[in-house]
N, C-alpha and C positions, 0 to 999 in steps of 0.2 A: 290545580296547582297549589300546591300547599306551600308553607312562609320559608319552608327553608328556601326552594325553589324560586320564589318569587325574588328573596334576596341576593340570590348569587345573580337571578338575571339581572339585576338594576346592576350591581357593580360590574358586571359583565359590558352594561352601556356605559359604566362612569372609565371604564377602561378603553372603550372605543371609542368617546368623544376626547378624554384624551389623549389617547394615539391620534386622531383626527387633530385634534389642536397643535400638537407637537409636530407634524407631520406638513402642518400650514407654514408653521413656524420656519422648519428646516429649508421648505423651498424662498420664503421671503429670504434669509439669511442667504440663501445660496445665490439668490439673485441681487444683492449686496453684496456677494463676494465678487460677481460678475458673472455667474453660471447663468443659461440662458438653455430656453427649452425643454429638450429632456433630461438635459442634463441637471436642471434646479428641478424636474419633476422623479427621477431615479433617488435622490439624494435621500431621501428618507428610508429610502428600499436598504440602503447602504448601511445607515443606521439603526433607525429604530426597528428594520428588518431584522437584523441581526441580534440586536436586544432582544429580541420578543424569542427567537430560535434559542440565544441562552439560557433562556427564562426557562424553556419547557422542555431544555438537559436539564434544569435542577430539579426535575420531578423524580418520584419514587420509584419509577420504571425504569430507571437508567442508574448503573453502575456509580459505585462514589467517585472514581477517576472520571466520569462525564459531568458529575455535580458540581467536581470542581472545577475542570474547564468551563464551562456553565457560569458557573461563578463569576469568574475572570472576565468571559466575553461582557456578562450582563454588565458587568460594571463596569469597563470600558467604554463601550457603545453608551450604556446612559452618562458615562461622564461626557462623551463628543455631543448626543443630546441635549444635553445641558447647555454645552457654550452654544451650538446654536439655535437656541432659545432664546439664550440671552443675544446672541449677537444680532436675531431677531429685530430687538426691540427700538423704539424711537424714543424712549423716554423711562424714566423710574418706575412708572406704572406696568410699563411691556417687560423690564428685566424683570418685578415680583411677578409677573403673571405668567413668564417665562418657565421659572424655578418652580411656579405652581403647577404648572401643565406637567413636568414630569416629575413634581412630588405626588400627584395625583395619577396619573401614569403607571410608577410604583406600588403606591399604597392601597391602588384599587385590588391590584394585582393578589398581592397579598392575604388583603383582605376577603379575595374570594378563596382563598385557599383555606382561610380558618373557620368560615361558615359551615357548621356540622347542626346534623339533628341531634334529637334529645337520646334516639337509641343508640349514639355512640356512648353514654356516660351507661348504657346497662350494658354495653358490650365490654368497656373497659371496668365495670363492676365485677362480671359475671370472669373476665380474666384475672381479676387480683383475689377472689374467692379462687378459684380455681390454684391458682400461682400460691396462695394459702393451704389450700388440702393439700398440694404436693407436699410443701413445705412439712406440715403436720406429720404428714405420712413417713417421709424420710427421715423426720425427726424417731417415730414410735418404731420402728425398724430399724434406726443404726445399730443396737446391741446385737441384733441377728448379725450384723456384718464382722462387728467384732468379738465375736461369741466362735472362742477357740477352744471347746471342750471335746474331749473323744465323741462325747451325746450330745446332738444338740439338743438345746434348754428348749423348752415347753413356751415361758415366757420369760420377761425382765428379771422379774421378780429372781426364779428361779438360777438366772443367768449369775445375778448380782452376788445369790447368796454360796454358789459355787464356788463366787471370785472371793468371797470372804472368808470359808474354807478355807478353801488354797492359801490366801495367804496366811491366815491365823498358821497353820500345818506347817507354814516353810519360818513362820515366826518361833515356834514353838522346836523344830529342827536344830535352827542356828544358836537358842540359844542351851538346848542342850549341849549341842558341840560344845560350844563356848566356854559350859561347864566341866566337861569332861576332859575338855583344853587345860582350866584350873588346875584339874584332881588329878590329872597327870604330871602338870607340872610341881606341883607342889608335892607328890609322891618321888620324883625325878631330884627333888632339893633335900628330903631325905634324905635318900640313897647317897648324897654327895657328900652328906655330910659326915666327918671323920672324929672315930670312934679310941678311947685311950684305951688300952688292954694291955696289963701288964708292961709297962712303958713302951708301948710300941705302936705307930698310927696306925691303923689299917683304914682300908674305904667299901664297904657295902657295896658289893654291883648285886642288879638283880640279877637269877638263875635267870 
């Protein structure tokens, strides 16, 4: 038996003696209420029966709408545990050792739940490397996705120097337009413009 093992079993006992103690509790309290027989010996079946059945809906085998039913029962149930624990009790001493019995109850609970060996931190290593290469991979492969040439590019590199091409070309288009925008117009204000000839205006059109 190795330590991890060893330790879930001890809190596996610190959780069954106190369900044991909680469960002592419930019947004194029920027989202070007046219950009698099986009726104060059921009563914990009622409670902390049903606590325990919440508890292991909130595991990982069961749907999030059961976790959180789950949820709701555990905490009810251990609140009704609680007050008869405390209602239990004879004095100051039995109310804290009441609220101890199912804070212990709980926290054992728990507790065994977080006890892992040493090979989960290289299971969740060998995931975040992993969860890393993708990462890298999808990184050095997005120009492939967005790499809209007739050819596709060889590499980045290739990709990149295409896209700068193109744009210089469509840089180098607009502003010849742009020019020949000018030299039109400015030939356009020419032609408008009106000429004296033997006192008479006339206006230049072109042929």
């Amino acid at each position: 038996m190795n330590k991890v093992s060893l330790v879930k079993g001890i809190t596996k006992l610190y959780f069954a003696g106190a369900l044991a103690g909680s469960a002592t509790h419930i019947i004194t309290a029920s027989h202070k209420m007046g219950g009698t027989g099986i009726e104060a010996m059921v009563t914990p079946l009622m409670i902390d029966g049903i606590a325990i059945i919440g508890m292991v809906m909130r595991s990982e085998d069961f749907s999030k709408r059961t976790n959180k039913i789950g949820f709701i029962v555990q905490c009810v149930m251990g609140a009704m545990s609680l007050a008869m624990n405390v209602a239990a009790a004879h004095n100051l001493f039995g109310v804290a050792f009441g609220i101890a019995i199912v804070s212990l109850f709980i926290f054992s609970e728990w507790l065994g739940d977080q006890i892992e060996g040493r090979e989960v931190d290289g299971q969740t290593a060998a995931a975040a490397a992993a969860e890393k290469a993708a990462a890298e991979l999808a990184a050095a492969t997005a120009w492939m996705i967005a790499c809209q040439h007739p050819t596709r590019c060889a590499s980045e590199a290739q990709c990149s120097t295409k896209k700068a091409a193109k744009a210089k070309a469509q840089k180098t288009i607009k502003a010849k337009a742009k020019t020949r925008a000018i030299q039109a117009q400015a030939l356009q204000s020419l032609l408008d413009t009106p000429v004296v000839d033997d006192a008479r205006v006339t206006v230049l059109r072109a042929a």
